[in-house]
N, C-alpha and C positions, 0 to 999 in steps of 0.2 A: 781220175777215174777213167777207165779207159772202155770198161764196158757200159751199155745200155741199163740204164736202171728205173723200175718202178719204186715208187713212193707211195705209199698207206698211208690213211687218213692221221694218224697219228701223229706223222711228221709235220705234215702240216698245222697241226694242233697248237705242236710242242712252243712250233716258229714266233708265236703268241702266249708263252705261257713264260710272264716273269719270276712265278714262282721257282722255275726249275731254271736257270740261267744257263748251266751245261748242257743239257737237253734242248734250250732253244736254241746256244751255237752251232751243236752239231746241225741241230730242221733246217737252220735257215743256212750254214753252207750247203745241206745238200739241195736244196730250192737255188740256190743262186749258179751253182752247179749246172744242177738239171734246165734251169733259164739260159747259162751263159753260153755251155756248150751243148747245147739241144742232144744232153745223154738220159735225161730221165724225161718221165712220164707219166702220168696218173691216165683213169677209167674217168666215167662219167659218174659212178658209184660214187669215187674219192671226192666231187664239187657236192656232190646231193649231201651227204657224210657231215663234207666240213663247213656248206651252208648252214646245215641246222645244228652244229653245237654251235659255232659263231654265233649265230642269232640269239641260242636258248642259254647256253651255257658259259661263254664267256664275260668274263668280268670285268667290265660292262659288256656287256652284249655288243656286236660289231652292228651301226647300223644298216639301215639299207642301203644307202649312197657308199659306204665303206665294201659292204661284202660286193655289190656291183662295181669297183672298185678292183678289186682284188681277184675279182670274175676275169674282167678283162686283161687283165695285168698278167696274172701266174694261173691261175687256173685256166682258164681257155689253151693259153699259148702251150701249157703241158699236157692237154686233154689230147690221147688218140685211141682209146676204143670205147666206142658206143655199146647199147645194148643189143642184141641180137638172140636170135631164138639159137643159131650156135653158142653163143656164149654160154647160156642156159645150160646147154646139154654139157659142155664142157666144165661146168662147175659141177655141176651134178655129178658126173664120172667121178672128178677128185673130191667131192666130199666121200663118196661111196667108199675111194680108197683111202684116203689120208687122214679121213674122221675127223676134218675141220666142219663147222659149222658153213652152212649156206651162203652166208653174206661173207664167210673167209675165204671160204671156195670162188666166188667171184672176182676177188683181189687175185688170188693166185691163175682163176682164168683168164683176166686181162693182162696179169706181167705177162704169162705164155704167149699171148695169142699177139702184144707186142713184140715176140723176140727179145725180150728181157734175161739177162743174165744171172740179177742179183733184184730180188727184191725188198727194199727197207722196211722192216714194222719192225716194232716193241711187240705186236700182239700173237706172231706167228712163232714158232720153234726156232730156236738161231740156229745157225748154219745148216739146216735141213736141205738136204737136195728134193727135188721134184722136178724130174726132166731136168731140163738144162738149163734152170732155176735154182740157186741159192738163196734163203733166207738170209737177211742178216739183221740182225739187232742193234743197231749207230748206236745204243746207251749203253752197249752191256760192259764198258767200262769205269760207266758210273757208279758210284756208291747211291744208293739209295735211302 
């Protein structure tokens, strides 16, 4: 991978979900990717996101000493955009045009505002352009 890439919460989800075996190879090349050669990156959104299903929703729930754990390890070291009242305005704008919802609008704020080429989710439109942003969907050759 040669370009810069954002990762959405999902990926990181997936990277813990034995039920989906394909979906967890693809999460966790692209985390190990995004670790080894400092090309990806998450928001501060994507740690808040995958705290609280880790905690609520996974099976078993990750404990505390695990998700702080996991903080330090891959999330921190891939964290580069914080909140801001720009950021704000800039998700704003693209929900107003691209009629994602608020909290999608934020993900796509923060791949832009890194300089991100490609962003990963299952949850956004595949291949969609926005600026000089492509969505892309890492399953969509999964059978489901």
């Amino acid at each position: 991978m040669k370009d810069k890439f954002f990762l959405d919460t999902n990926i990181l989800i997936y990277s813990f979900d034995d039920a989906s075996p394909g979906k967890q190879e693809i999460a966790n090349h692209l985390i190990k990717t995004a670790l080894l050669e400092s090309k990806g990156c998450i928001s501060y959104q994507v740690i808040q996101e995958f705290l609280n299903v880790a905690t609520k929703k996974f099976t078993p729930p990750l404990t505390v000493v695990d998700c702080q754990r996991y903080l330090d390890s891959v999330l921190q070291p891939l964290c580069q955009i914080f909140t801001s009242i720009a950021l704000y305005h800039k998700a704003l704008d693209l929900m107003a045009r691209w009629q994602y919802s608020f909290y999608d609008s934020l993900i796509l704020a923060a791949a832009l505002q890194a300089d991100c080429k490609i962003l990963y989710s299952e949850d956004l439109k595949h291949e969609q352009s926005i600026n000089s942003l492509t969505i892309i969907n890492p399953f969509q050759s999964i059978a489901c």
